[in-house]
Every structure is written in structure tokens, then in C-alpha cells.
N, C-alpha and C positions, 0 to 999 in steps of 0.2 A: 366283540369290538363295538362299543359305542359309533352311534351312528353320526354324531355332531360333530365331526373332527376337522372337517376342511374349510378352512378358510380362503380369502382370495377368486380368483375369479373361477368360473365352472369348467371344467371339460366334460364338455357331453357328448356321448357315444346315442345314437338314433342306429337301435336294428332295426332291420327291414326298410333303413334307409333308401330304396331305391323302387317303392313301392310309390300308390298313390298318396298316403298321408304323410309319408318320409319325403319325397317330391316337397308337396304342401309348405312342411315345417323349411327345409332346406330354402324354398321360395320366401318366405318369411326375413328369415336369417340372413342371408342373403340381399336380399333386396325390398325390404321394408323396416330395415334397424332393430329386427328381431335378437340381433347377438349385439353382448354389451362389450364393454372396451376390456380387452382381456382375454376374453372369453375362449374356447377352442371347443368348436362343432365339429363332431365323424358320422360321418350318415354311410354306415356300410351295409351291404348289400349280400346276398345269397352266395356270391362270389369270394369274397373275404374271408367268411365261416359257414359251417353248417351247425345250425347252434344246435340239430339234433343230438352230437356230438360234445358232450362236455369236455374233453382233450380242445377240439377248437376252440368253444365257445372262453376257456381260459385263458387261450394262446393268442384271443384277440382282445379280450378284457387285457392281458398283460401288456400288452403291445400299446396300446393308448392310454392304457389307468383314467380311465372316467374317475369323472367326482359325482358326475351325474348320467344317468339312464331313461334316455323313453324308449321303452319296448316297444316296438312294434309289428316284429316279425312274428308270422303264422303261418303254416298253413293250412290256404284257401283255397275256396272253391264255388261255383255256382250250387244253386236248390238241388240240381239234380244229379252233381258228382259229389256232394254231401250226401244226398241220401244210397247213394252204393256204397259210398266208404268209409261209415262212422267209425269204423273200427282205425283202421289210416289215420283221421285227424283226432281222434280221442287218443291216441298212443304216440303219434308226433308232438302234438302242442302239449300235453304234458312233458315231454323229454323238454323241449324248446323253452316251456318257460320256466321249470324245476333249474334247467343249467344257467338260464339267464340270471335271477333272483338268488339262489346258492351262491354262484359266481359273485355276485354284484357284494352279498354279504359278509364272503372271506377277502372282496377285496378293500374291503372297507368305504364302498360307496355311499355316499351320503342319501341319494334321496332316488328313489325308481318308482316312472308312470307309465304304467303299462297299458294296451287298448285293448280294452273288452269290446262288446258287441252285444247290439240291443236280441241277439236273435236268443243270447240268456237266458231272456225271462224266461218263466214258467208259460207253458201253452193256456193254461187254462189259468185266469185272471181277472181280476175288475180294472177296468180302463179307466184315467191315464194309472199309466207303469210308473214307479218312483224308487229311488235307489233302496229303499228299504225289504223290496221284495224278490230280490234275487233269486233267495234260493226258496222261497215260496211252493216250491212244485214243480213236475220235471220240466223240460225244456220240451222244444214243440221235436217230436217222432222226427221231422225228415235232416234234422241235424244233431242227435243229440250227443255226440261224440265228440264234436268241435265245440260245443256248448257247455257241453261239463269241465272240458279241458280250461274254458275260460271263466268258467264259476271259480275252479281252482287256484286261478289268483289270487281273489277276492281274500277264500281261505284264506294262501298262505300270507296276505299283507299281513289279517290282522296277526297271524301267528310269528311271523319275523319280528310284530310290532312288543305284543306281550313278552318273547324271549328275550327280542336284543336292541327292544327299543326304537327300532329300526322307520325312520317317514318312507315308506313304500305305497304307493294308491293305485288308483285306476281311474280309466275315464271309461263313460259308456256312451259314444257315438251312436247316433240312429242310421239311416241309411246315407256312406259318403259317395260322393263323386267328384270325376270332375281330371283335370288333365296327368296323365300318365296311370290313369286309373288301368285295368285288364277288360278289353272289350271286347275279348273271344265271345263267339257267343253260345256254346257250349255253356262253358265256364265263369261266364264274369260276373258280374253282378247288375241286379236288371236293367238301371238305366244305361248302364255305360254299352249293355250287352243290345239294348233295343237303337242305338245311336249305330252302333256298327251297322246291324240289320236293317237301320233304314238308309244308311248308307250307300251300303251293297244295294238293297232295293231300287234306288234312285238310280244307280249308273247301270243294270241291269234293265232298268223298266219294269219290274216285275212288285209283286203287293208285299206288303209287310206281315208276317204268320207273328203275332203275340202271343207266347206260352200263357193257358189260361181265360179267364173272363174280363180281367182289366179291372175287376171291382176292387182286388186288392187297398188298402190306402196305407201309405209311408212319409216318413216325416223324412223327408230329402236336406241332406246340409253338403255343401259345397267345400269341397277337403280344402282350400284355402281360409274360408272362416272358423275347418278345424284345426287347422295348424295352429292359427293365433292364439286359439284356447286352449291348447293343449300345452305351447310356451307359455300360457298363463298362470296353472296349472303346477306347473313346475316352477314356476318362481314364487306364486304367490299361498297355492290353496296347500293348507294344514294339512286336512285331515287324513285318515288312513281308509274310511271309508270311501266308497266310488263317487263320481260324482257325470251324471248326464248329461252330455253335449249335445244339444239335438235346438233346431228350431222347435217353437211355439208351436202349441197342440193344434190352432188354427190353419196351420200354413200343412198340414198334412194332405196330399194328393191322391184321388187313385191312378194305378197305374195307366187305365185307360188318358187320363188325362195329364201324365208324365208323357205318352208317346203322343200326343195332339203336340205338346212343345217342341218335342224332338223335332216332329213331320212340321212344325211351321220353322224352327231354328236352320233346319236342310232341308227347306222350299221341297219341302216330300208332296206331290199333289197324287200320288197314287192311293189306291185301296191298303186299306189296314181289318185285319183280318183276326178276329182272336179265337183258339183252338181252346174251346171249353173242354174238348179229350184230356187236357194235359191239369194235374197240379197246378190249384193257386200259393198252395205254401198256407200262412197263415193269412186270416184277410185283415187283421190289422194289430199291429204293436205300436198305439199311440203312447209315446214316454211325452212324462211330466217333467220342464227345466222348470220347477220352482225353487227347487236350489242354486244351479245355477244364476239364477234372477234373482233370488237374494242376494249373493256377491257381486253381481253384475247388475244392474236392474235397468240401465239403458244400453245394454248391448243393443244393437242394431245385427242381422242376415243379410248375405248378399240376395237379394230375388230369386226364390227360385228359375221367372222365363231369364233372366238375364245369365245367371249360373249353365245352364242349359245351353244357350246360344255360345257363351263361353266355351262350354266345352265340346260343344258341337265343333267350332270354328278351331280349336286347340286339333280337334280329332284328322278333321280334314286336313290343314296344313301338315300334321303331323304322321300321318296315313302310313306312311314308311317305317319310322321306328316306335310306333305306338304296339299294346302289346294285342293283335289280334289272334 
């Protein structure tokens, strides 16, 4: 089926709708004139389908008929429940995004943006990273089963593209945060997961334990400056190739100095403490938005201390139904 067929205004289906970048997009749309006049947004949730499930994953594609798709469901995990269970998210997110993308092309959807993840790249690299080197080499040992699952998009965009024509892409996000993010700290991801920890630290009186040496460094973007780009994205960028979302290779942090903001954002004056015992993961995946900046070239970020304070301040009001 040709992929150019819908006219008139979009409905768009967001899975993983109820996640931290589905949040994001929903806040956009919502309340900053993200949806145009017309238009019909579904931001569903784990609750609705299990897109492991392609019986589901049909039964809700039918149920709304999108004209349009951002992908966003996965499953995830922290450094250290990714490296027990590559096997789990290499065999999940493959079912997850085969049934989304198959779905999306018998139903005649016109355009799907699906979210990759900078943790892709290949381990071993020349810095900055840039959308042309994806599949350059494996992905780094402590995830690489969530990592090929999401190189496999890539694949199959351009393959939907060369058989059926099909505008399918991706976006590659560097490190998101930011409100209704997952701030287990197991499981979350590090800044949202060291926000909890210094939370907890603070109303216990006890020190801050940081997995690691802190040397790490990561390019930090605030899931509300991704959402805007990701509606961008979908309305305006062509191509079938990926394209990086990330702040400027300058604004890259180590995580020692990701938890200094935290500890001044939650008036933290205790001890912070980092357990060099444990896994730093990679110590850096600087990506290159020169793409990006060619389409955009005065985008403007929100600050990172200010993003931070943010969501520090979201975390705390929100303490009860945030996901710890």
C-alpha cells in the first residue's frame, strides 16, 4: 500500500504514551499549541495493549486507525537490570517494535517515529558519535540486547522504505529526564534514579552512595525540549534515516556534576559518597546534533541547572504518584 494516502488532519497514536517522553509530547500538545485544529492525539499506555502481543497490538491500532505513529514503547531498564537481562529486552523489543511497524504498514499509516537510544552506538568509537555510525560496531557489553533490538529499527525503516515506500524514521535521544520520568533507583535511569536517592537521603539524614566514580559524562536533554522535537520531526523532517536529539557536545556533564545540581536543586548539605566497587558503564557517548542544527540552527535548551531544579521540584510535589 502506498504510504502517501491520507489527507486532512493527523491522528496520532503515541505508545508508550504514559511514559516520561509520552508525558513530554502529551504536555506539548496539550498545553503549548502542539496539536493543530483538527487534529486527534492517543497517548496509550501498557494498560491499553501489550504490544508484545501482535493480536493486541492490532486490536488497538484498529480501534483508533492512526494516520500517524510515534513509537515510543520499550522495555526498559537501569545499567544493572540491563546487564542480567539482555536476553528479556533483545527478545521483547524486537516482538514490540516488529508488531508495531508491520501493524502500522498493513494498516496503511502514513508516517512512523520511533525512539532509539544513544546507548546504540557501537562501544568502541571516535567521538563526537553521528547518525551515520550506528551500526559501526557492537554496542557496549552491559546492554546489548536492548541495543540491537533498537539498531533493528533503523534496519527495518530503510527496508519498509525500499519495498513500500513507506516515510518511517527514528530519533536518537541522548540522556532524557525530567517529570514522570521512572526514579526507582534500582532501575531508573541515573539522573532521575540519583534525584530519588538524594531525596530519601535528605529526609533520612543519611549520605548519598553514587554507583561508580562520577567521571562518567552525558549529554543531559530535558524530555520537554524532547517532545517539541520529536513533534518536529514528525511534521516536518523527510528523511528515513535517524536523526539526533541531544543538546550541544559542550553542555555535556559528568555525573559527579549531575549530582552537585541535584544536591543544590534539594538543598542536599549531606555527604555524597561514590562506590568506585560498582560499574561506570561507558564513560562517555558524546553525539554530534550537526544535523539537527542544520534544520534547526537556532534551536535554543532548556539549562540544564534549571531542567534539574525542575524536575527536582516536579519529583517532590509529586512524591506519591511518581514511579519510585
Amino acid at each position: 500500500m502506498d504510504s502517501e494516502i491520507k489527507a486532512g488532519p493527523m491522528r496520532v497514536l503515541v505508545t508508550g504514551g504514559s511514559g516520561l517522553v509520552g508525558k513530554a509530547i502529551e504536555h506539548v500538545v496539550q498545553w503549548e499549541g502542539g496539536k493543530l485544529q483538527g487534529e486527534e492525539w492517543i497517548f496509550l499506555s501498557s494498560k491499553d495493549a501489550d504490544l508484545v502481543d501482535v493480536g493486541q497490538t492490532r486490536a488497538v491500532f484498529e480501534k483508533y486507525r492512526p494516520t500517524h505513529v510515534i513509537h515510543l514503547a520499550a522495555k526498559v531498564g537501569g545499567l544493572y537490570l540491563h546487564m542480567r537481562e539482555n536476553l528479556h529486552f533483545l527478545r521483547d523489543n524486537i516482538k514490540i517494535n516488529d508488531n508495531v511497524l508491520q501493524t502500522a504498514h498493513q494498516m496503511g499509516v502514513t508516517k512512523v517515529v520511533s525512539c532509539l537510544s544513544s546507548c546504540i552506538f557501537p562501544d568502541k568509537t571516535t567521538y563526537p558519535i553521528d547518525e551515520t555510525m550506528i551500526h559501526n560496531g557492537p554496542p557496549h557489553d552491559s546492554n546489548f540486547g536492548y541495543s540491537h533490538a533498537k539498531r533493528m529499527i533503523d534496519v527495518q525503516n530503510r527496508a519498509y522504505f525500499q519495498q513500500h515506500g513507506h516515510r518511517y524514521t527514528a530519533v536518537i535521544p541522548t540522556n532524557v529526564f525530567g517529570p514522570y520520568d521512572n526514579f526507582n533507583i534500582e532501575n531508573g535511569h541515573v539522573l532521575s534514579a540519583l534525584i530519588n536517592k538524594t531525596y530519601k537521603a535528605k529526609k533520612e539524614g543519611t549520605s548519598v552512595n553514587v554507583c561508580g566514580s562520577g567521571a562518567p559524562r552525558r549529554q543531559f536533554i530535558y524530555s520537554l525540549d524532547l517532545g517539541r522535537l520529536i513533534i518536529w520531526v514528525l511534521r516536518e523532517y523527510e528523511e528515513i534515516d535517524p536523526i539526533i536529539l541531544s543538546v550541544d557536545e559542550e553542555d555535556e556533564v559528568s555525573i559527579k556534576e549531575a549530582v552537585d545540581m541535584i544536591a543544590k536543586a534539594l538543598d542536599f548539605k549531606g555527604k555524597i559518597h561514590f562506590d568506585t566497587n560498582l560499574s561506570d558503564g561507558q564513560l562517555r557517548k558524546t553525539a554530534s546534533n550537526a544535523k539537527l542544527r542544520r534544520y534547526l540552527p537556532d534551536i535554543t535548551f532548556t539549562p540544564l541547572k534549571e531542567a534539574v531544579k525542575m524536575t527536582c521540584d516536579w519529583f517532590v510535589a509529586n512524591y506519591d504518584i511518581a514511579r519510585t
